[in-house]
Backbone as JSON, one array per atom type, in Angstrom:
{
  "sequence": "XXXXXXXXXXXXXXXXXXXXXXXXXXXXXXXXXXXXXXXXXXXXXXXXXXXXXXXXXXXXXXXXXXXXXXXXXXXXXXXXXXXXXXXXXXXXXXXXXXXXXXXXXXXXXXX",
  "N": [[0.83, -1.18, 0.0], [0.41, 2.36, -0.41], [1.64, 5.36, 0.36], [-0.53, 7.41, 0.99], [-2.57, 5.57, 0.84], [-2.68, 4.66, 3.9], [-2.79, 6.77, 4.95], [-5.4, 7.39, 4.06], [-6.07, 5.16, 5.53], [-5.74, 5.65, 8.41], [-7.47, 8.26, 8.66], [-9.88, 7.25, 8.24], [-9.99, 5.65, 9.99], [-9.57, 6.74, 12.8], [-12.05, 8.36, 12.77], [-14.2, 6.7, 12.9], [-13.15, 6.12, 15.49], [-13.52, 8.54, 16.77], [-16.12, 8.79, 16.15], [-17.18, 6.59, 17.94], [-16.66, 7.17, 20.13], [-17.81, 9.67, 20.85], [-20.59, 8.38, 20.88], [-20.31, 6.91, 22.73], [-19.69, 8.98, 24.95], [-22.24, 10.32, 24.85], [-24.04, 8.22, 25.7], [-23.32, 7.58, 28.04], [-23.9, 10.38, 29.56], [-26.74, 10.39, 29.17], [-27.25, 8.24, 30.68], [-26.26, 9.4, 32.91], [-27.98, 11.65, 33.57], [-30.6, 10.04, 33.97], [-30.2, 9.4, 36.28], [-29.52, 11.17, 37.63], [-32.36, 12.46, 37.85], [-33.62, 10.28, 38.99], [-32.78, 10.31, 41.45], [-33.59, 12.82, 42.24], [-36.16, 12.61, 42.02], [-36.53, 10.51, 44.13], [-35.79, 11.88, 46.2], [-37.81, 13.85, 46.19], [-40.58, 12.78, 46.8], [-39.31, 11.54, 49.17], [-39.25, 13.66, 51.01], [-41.99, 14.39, 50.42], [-43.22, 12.96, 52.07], [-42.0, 12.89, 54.72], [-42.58, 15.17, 55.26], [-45.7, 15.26, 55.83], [-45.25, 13.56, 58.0], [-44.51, 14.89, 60.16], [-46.35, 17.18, 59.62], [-48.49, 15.99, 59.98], [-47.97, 14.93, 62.84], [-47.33, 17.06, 64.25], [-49.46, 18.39, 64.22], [-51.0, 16.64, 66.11], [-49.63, 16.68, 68.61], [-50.65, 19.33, 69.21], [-52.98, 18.62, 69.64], [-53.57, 17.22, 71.46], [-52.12, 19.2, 73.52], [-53.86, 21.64, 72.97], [-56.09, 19.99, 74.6], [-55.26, 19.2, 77.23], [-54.78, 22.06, 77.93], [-57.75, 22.6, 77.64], [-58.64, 21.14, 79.75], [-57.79, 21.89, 81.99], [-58.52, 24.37, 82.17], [-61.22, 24.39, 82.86], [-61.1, 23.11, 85.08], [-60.3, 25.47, 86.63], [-61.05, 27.32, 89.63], [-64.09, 29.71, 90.24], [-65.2, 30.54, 87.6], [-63.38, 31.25, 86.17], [-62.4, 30.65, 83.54], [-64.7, 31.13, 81.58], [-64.35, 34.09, 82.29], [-61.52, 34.86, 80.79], [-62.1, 33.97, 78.46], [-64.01, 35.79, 77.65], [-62.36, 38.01, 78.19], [-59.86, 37.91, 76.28], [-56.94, 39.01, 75.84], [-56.72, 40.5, 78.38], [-55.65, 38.33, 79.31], [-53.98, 37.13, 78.17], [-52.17, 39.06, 78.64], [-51.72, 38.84, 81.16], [-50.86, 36.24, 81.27], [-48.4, 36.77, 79.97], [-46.46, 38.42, 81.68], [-46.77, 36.66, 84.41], [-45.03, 34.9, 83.08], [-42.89, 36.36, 82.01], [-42.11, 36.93, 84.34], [-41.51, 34.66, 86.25], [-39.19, 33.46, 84.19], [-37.42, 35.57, 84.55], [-36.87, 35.01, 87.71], [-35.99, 32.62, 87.29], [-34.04, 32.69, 85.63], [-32.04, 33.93, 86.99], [-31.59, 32.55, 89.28], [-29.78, 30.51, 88.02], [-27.58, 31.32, 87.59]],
  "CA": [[0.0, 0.0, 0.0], [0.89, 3.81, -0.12], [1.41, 6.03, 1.82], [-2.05, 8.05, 0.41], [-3.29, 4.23, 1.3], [-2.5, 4.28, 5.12], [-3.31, 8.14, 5.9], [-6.44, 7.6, 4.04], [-6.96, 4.67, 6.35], [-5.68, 6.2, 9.4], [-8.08, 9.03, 8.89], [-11.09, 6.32, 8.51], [-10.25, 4.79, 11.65], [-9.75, 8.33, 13.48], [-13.07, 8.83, 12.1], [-14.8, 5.72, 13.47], [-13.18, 6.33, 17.04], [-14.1, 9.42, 17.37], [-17.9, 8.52, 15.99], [-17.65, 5.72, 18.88], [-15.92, 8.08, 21.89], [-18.98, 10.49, 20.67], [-21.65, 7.77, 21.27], [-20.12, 6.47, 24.41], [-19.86, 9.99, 25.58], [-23.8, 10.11, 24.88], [-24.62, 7.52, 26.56], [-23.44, 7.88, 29.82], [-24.21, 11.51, 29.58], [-27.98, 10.2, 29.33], [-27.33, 7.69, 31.86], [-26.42, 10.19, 34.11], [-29.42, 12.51, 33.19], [-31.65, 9.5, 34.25], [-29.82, 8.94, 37.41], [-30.13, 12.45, 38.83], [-33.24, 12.49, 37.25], [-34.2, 9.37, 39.44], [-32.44, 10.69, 42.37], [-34.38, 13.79, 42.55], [-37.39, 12.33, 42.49], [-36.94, 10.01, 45.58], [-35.75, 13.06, 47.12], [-39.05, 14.83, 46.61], [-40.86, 11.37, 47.23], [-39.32, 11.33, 50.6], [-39.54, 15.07, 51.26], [-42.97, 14.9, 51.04], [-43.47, 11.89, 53.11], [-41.61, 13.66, 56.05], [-43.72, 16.35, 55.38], [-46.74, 14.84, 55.71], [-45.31, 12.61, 59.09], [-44.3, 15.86, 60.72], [-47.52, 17.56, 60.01], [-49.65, 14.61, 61.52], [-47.25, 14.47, 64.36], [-47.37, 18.32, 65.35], [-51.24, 18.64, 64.81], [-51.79, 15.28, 66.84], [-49.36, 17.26, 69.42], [-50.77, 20.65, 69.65], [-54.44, 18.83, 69.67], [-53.2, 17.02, 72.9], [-51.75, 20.27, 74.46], [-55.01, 22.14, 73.65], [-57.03, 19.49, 75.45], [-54.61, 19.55, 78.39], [-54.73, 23.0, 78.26], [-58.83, 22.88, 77.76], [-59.13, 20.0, 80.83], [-56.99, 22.36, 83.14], [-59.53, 25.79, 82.42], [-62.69, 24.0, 82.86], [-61.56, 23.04, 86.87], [-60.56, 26.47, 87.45], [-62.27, 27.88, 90.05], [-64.6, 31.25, 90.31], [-65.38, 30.61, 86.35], [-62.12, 31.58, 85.36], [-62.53, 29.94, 82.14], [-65.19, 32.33, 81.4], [-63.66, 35.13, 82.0], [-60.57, 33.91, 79.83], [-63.13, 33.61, 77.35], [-64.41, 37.47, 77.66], [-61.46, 39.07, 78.08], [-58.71, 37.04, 76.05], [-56.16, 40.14, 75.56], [-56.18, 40.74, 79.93], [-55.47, 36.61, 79.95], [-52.95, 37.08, 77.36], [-51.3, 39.75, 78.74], [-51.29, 38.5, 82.63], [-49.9, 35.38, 80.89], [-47.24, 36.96, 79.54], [-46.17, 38.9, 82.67], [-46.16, 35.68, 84.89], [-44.2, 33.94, 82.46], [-42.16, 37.15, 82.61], [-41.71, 37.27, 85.99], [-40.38, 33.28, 86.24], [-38.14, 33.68, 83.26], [-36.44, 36.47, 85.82], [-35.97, 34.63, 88.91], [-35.17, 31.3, 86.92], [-32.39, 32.89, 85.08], [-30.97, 34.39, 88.24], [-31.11, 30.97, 90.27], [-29.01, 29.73, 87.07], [-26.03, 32.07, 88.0]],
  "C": [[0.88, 1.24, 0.0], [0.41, 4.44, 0.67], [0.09, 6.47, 1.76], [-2.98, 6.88, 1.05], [-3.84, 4.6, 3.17], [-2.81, 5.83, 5.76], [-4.79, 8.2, 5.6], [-7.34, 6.34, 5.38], [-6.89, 4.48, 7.87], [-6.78, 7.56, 9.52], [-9.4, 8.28, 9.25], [-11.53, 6.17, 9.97], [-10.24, 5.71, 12.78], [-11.15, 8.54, 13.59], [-14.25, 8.09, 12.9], [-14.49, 5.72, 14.78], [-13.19, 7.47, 17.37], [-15.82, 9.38, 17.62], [-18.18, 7.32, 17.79], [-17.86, 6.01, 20.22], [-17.01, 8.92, 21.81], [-20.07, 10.0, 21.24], [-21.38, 7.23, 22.67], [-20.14, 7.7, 25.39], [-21.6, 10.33, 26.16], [-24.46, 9.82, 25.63], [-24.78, 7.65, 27.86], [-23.47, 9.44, 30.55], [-25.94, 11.31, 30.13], [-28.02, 8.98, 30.25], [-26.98, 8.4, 33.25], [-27.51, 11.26, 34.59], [-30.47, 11.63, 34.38], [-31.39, 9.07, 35.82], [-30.26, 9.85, 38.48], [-31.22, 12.88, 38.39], [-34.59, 11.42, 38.86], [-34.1, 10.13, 40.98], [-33.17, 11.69, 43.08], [-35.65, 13.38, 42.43], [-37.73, 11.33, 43.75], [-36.44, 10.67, 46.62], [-37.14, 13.73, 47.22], [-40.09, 13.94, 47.44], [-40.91, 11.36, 48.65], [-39.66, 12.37, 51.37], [-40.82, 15.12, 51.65], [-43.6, 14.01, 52.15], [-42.78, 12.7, 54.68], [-42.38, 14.83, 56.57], [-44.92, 15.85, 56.25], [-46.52, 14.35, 57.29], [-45.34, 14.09, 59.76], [-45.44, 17.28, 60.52], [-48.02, 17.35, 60.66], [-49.26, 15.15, 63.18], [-47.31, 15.99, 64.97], [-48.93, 18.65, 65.59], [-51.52, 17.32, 66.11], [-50.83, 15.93, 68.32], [-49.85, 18.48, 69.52], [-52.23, 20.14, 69.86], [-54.22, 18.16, 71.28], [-53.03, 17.83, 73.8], [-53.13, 20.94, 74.62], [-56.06, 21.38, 74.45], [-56.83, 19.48, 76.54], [-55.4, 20.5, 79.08], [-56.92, 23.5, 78.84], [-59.46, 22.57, 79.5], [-58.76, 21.54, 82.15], [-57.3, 23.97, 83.49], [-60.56, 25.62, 82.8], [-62.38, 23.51, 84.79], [-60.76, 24.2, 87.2], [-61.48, 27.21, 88.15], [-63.06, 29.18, 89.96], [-65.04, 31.49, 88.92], [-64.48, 31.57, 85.2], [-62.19, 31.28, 83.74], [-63.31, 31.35, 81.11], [-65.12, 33.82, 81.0], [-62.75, 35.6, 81.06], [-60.93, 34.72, 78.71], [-63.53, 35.45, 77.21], [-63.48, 38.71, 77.19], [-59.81, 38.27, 77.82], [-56.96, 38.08, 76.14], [-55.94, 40.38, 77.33], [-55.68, 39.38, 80.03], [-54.02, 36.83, 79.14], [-51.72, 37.86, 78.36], [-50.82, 39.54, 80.49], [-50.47, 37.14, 82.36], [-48.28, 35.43, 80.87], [-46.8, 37.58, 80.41], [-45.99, 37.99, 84.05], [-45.25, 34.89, 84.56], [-42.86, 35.06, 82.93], [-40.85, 36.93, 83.89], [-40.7, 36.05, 86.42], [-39.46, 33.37, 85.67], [-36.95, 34.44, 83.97], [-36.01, 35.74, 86.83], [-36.09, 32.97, 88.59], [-34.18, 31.34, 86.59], [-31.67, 33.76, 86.03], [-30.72, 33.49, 89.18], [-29.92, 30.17, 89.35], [-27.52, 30.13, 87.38], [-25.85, 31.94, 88.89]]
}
C-alpha cells in the first residue's frame, strides 16, 4: 500500500473512534441525566413523606396540648374559664407577665 493508502486509512479509523468516543460519551451523559433524574425524584418522594409525618405528628401534638390546656380551664375555680373567654387580651397579657416574671428569677437561680 501507499502512503495516500495508510493516511487515508488512518483518517477512517480516526473517524470511526471518534464517531464511537462520541456515542459512548452520549450515553453515559444520558445515563447520568436519568440517574439524577431518578435521584431527585426520591428526594421529593421522601420530602414529602416527612412532610406529611411531621404535620400529623405536630397537629396530633398541639391537639393534645389544647385538650390539656382545655381539661386544666374547665376546673378552674370562680369561672375563670369564662372570664378567659371574655377578656382574652387581659389573659394574654397577665400570661405573659407571669411567664415574665419566672423567666427572671429562673435565670438568676441559674447564676
Amino acid at each position: 500500500m501507499k502512503d495516500t493508502q495508510y493516511e487515508r486509512k488512518v483518517e477512517q479509523d480516526a473517524a470511526k473512534v471518534k464517531k464511537n468516543l462520541s456515542n459512548i460519551f452520549n450515553n453515559t451523559v444520558d445515563q447520568v441525566e436519568s440517574k439524577v433524574e431518578e435521584i431527585a425524584d426520591d428526594v421529593k418522594e421522601t420530602y414529602d413523606k416527612t412532610t406529611a409525618t411531621v404535620k400529623k405528628d405536630v397537629t396530633h401534638g398541639l391537639n393534645q396540648y389544647n385538650d390539656k390546656a382545655q381539661e386544666f380551664v374547665e376546673k378552674m375555680p370562680g369561672g375563670l374559664a369564662e372570664k378567659a373567654a371574655k377578656y382574652p387580651w387581659v389573659a394574654i397579657s397577665i400570661g405573659l407577665g407571669v411567664g415574665m416574671l419566672l423567666g427572671s428569677l429562673l435565670k438568676s437561680s441559674r447564676r
